[in-house]
N, C-alpha and C positions, 0 to 999 in steps of 0.2 A: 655401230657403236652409238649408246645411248649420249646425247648431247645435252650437258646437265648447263640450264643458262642461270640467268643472277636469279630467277622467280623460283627456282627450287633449291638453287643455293640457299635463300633466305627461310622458305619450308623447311628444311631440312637443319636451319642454325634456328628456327624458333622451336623446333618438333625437341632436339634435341637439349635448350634451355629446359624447357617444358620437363623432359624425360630428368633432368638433374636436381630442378627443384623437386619433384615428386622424390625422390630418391632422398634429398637434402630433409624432407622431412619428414619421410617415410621412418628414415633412423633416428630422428628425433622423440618420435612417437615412441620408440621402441619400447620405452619402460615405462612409459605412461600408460594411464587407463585407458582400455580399449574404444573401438569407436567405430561408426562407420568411414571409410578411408574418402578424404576430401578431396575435389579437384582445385586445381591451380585458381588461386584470386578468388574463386565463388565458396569456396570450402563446403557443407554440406547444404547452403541454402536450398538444393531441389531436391535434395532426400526430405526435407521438410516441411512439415505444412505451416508456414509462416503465420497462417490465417488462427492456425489452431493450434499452437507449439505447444502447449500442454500435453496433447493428446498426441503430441508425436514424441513427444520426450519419455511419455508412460509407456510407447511404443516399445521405443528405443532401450528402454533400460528390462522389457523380457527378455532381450539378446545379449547385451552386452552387460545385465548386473546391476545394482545401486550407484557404482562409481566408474561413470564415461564422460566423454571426451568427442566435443564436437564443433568445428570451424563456425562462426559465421563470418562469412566472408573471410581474411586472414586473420581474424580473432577466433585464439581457441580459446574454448570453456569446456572446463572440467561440471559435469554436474552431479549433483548429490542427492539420489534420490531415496528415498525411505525416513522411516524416525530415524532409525539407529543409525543411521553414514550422516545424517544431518545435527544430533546431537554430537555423536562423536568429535565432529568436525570444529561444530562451535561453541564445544563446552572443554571436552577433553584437549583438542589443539587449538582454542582461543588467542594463545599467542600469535599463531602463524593467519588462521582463518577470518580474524577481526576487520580486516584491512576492507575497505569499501573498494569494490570494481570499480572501473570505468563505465559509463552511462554517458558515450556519446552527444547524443543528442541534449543531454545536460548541459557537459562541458562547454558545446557552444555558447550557451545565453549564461552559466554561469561560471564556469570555469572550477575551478576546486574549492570555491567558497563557500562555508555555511557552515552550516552542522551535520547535514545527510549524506554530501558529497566531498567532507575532507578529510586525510588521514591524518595519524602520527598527535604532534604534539596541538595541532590546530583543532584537531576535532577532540582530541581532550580535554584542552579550554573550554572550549565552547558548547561542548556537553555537558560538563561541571556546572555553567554559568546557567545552560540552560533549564536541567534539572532542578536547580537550589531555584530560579527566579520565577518558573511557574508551578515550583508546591507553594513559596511566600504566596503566589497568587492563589494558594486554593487546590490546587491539583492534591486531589486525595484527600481534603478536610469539607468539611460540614458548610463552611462559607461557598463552596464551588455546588453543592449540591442543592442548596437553596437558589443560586443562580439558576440550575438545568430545573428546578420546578417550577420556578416564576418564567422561564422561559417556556417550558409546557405547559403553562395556561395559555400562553401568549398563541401555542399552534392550537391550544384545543377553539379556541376562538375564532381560528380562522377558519379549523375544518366548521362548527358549527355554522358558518355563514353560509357555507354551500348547502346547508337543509337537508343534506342528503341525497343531492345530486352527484351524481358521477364527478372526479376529477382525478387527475394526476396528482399525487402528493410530494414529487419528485423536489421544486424548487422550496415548498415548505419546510422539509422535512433537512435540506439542503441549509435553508438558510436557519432553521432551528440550532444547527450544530456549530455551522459557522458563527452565528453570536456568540457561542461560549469560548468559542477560542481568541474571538475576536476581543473580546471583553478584558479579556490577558494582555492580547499582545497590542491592541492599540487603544485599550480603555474605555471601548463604547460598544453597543449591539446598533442593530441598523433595522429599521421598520420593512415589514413584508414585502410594501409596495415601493422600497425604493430601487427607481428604475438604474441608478447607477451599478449599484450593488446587485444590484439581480443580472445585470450582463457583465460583472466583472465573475460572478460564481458560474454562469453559463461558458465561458473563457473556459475556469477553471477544468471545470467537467469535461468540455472538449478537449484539453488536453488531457486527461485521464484516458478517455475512450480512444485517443488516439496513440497516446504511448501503449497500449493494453492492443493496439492491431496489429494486422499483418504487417501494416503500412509501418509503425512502431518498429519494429524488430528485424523491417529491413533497413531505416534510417538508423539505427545502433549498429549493423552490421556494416553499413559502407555511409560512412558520415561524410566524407568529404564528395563521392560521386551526388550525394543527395542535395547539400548543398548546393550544387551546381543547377539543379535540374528541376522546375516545376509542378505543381502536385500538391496534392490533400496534405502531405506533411509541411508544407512551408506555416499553415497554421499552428505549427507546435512555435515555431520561433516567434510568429507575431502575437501571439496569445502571452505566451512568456514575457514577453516584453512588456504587453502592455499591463501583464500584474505587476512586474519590476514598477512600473510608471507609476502606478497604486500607492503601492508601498512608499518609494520615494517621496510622495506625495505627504503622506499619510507623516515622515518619519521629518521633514521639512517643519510640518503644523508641531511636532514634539519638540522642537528644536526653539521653537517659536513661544514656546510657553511655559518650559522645561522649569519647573524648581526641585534643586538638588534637592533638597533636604525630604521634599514627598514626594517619589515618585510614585505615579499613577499606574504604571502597565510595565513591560517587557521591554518597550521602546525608550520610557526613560530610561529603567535599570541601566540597558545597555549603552545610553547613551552619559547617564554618572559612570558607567566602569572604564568608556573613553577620554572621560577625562581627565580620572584618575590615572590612566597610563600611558595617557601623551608623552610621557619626558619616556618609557620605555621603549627602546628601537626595537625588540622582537614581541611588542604587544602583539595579540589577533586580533585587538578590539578600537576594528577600525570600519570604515562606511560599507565597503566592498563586504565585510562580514556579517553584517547588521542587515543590510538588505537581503539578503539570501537567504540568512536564518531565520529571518522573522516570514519570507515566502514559505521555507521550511515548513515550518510550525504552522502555516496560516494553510497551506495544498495537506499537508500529512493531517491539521486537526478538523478539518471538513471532508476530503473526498471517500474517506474509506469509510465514517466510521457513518454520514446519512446515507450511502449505498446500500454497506449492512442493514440500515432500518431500513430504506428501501424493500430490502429482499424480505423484511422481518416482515413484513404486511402482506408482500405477495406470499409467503407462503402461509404465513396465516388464511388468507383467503384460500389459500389450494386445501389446506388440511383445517377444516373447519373443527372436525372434533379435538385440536390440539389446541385452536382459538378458544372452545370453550372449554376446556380444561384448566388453560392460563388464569379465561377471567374468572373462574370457579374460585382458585386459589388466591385470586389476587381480591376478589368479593371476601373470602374467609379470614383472610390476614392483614389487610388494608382496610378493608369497606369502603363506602360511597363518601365518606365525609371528607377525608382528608389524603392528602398526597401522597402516592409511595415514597420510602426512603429507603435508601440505603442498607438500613437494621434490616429491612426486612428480608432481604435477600437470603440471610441464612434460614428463612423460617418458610423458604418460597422454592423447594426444590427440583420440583416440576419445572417452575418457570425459569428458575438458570438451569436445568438440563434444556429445557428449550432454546433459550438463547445462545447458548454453547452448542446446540446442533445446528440453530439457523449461522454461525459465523464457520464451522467443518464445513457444512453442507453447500455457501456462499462460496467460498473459498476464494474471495475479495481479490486479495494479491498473491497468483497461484505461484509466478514466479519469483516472490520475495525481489529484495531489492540486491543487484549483485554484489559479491565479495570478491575477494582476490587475495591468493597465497603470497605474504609477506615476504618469503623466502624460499628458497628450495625447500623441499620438505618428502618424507616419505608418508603416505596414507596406505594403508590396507595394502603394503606390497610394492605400491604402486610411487613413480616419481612424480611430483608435481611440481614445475616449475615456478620462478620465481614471478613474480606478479602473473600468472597464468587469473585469469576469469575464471571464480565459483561461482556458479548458481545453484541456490540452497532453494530448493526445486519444492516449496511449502505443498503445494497441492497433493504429493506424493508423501507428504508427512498424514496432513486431515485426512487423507484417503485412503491410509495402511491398512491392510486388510489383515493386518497382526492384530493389529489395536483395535478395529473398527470390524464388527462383524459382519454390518452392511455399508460398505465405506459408497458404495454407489445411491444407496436410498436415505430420504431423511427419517431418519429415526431416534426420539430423544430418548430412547433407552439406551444408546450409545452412552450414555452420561447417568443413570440412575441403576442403581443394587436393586438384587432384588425384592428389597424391602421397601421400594421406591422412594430411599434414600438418593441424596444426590453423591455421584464419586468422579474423582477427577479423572483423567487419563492425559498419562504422559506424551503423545503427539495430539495434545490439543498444543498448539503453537502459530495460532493467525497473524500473533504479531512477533513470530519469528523469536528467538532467542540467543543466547551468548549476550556479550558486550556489545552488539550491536541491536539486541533488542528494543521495541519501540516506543519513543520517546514518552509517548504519548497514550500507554497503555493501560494505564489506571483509570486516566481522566475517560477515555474512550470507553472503558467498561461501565464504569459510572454510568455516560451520559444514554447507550442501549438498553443499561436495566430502568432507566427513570423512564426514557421516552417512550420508552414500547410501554412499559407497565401503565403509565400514566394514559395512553390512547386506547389500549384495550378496558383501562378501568370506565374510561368514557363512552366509550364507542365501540357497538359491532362492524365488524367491516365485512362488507358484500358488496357484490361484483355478478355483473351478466353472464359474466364467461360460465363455460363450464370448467370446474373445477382441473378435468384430465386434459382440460385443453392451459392450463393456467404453467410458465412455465418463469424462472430466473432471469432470461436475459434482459440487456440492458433496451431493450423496447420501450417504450413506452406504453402504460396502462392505467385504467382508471378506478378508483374504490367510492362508495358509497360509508360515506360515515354516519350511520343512524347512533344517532345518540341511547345511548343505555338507561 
């Protein structure tokens, strides 16, 4: 007779937890959208390529449909992939789909403060305040657009100092964008070569590049194990901080010089609305909100939208005859004398079908920023639990191959009739839509049509590489700006 001692007793009492929790949410599952079946604590982390989750979520959804369901770690997400499950979700159920996910690695350095990261009646204040106080500042008017052209003299000056020597355009192009936000939210732009600024935007971008990895998306998946543990990702928290430290900085000097009666930027407004609501006990307009929101607006109005011109140059350089097409049209409707504007964009249809295939084809933030079902709800059949994690899956919108007839190749006919008209299309959506649509999305289009137009009007760009070898990642590479 077999002799069972305490070391298989204890086998035997973890085997069989094991066997209950799988069971415990095996029926949970049950009316939820489908999925691959997760194990205990890791949930689908090794069915996935962490490194690549785009490319495994595109996987994922030939099996299981537009709308599944997958553990990271014990966080389930529902995701949504296609136009139509992703319009439906955040236009049709807005009510329930509005609510901002959980973002981990957020919550630690900022908790639920700000604008990006708070729900309910907090991120409705402070999305009110924030909309109304950066169109006062220009956001969408003629006063903001005059600032992005005197500010693209500013880069065409720098590229001309290179002669037409090779360089990376990467921190120009970076801190070109960042002065216009900057300009808003704390009332001054900052010189190319200032060395403070130039490693507080190099911060910036490493976290970018680091929320956007593997490494990213296994710290959202077990925040507390990661915490603990040493690694490439402890730079997301010191990077974090030390912009907090920035700001702070920055919001100390407003405090210092503050007159109600004119404010200057984003930082006073915000800081006359605290003190008209001091005597309120459930203001939101308080330090803890002000710091977040104005990093908000300062990470959202730089990393995404100098990426995008980033990519807007390499692929101009990869697709030369689309480079000389732009400056054809932008020579015929502009000329050499004076600055693109705004008007001209509807008289420039080539060039925003261009630029609406370089932000599809870029496809910047593939996995949007997360959401979370307010409440119980039914979708397509399907139950979806109450705060359960959406991922409103954009890359799977830009890349619909309903919408998009070569959703894999860059092609600006995707965007022009055949009268080489320009026409819109319904999953063009880079900056996400519903109520949670980005904040920052007028100002951001503006500043891609002035600055691409404005360096193509100046400058060819070439490059050593060969063209088939020329590709989007985030590498680094070099262009030759010969002046036109």
């Amino acid at each position: 007779m077999m002799d069972f001692g305490p070391g298989w007793i204890l086998v035997l009492c973890i085997t069989f937890l094991i066997l209950i929790i799988m069971w415990s949410e095996r029926s949970k599952r049950k009316e939820m959208p489908p999925g691959p079946t997760p194990l205990p604590l890791l949930g689908n982390i090794l069915q996935l390529n962490i490194k690549a989750m785009p490319q495994s979520l595109m996987t994922l959804a030939k099996t299981y449909g537009d709308v599944f369901t997958i553990y990271l770690g014990s966080r389930r997400v529902v995701v949504l992939h296609g136009c139509d499950a992703v319009k439906e979700a955040l236009i049709d159920h807005a009510e329930v789909f509005s609510k901002r996910g959980r973002i981990p690695v957020a919550e630690i350095v900022f908790k639920d403060f700000g604008v990006i990261f708070s729900n309910g009646e907090r991120w409705k204040q402070l999305r009110r305040f924030s909309l109304t106080t950066l169109r006062n500042f220009g956001m969408g008017k003629r006063s903001l657009e005059e600032h992005i052209q005197e500010e693209a003299r500013f880069l065409r000056d720098e590229f001309n100092k290179r002669k037409g020597i090779p360089c990376d355009p990467t921190y120009f192009l970076t801190l070109a964008v960042s002065n216009m936000i900057c300009s808003i939210v704390f009332g001054e732009r900052f010189e190319y070569d200032d060395r403070k600024f130039l490693g507080l935007l190099a911060l910036l971008k490493e976290v970018f590049n680091l929320l956007n990895s593997g490494t990213g998306q296994l710290v959202n998946a077990f925040p507390k194990l990661f915490q603990l543990i040493p690694g490439p990702h402890r730079k997301i928290y010191q990077n974090l901080n030390s912009l907090k430290q920035f700001v702070q900085g920055k919001v100390k000097e407003h405090q210092e010089t503050l007159d109600q009666n004119c404010p200057r930027d984003f930082i006073d407004c915000f800081l006359i609305k605290m003190e008209e609501e001091k005597g309120n006990p459930n203001t939101e307009f308080y330090f803890d909100n002000l710091f977040v929101t104005v990093l908000n607006l300062f990470f959202a109005g730089t990393e995404t939208t100098s990426t995008t011109l980033r990519h807007s140059l390499r692929l101009s350089l990869k697709h030369a005859d689309v480079q000389a097409k732009v400056q054809k049209e932008i020579d015929t409707v502009v000329g050499p004398d004076r600055s693109p504007s705004i008007e001209d964009r509807s008289k420039m249809p080539y060039t925003e079908a261009v630029i609406h295939e370089i932000q599809r084809y870029a496809d910047i933030v593939p996995m949007g920023l997360p959401h979370a079902a307010a409440e119980t709800t039914k979708f397509r059949g399907y139950t979806i639990p109450k705060d359960t994690t959406v991922f409103v899956f954009l890359s799977s919108v830009l890349k619909d191959p309903k919408y998009f007839r070569n959703p894999s190749k860059f092609d600006p006919q995707h965007f022009l009739n055949d009268k080489g008209e320009f026409k819109k299309n319904d999953a063009f959506l880079p900056f996400s839509t519903g109520r949670r649509v980005c904040l920052g999305e007028g100002m951001a289009r503006m500043e891609i049509f002035l600055f691409l137009t404005f360096i193509l009007q100046n400058f060819s760009l070439e490059s050593d590489e060969d063209p088939s070898d020329i590709d989007i990642t985030p590498l680094p590479y070099k262009i030759r700006f010969v002046p036109r």
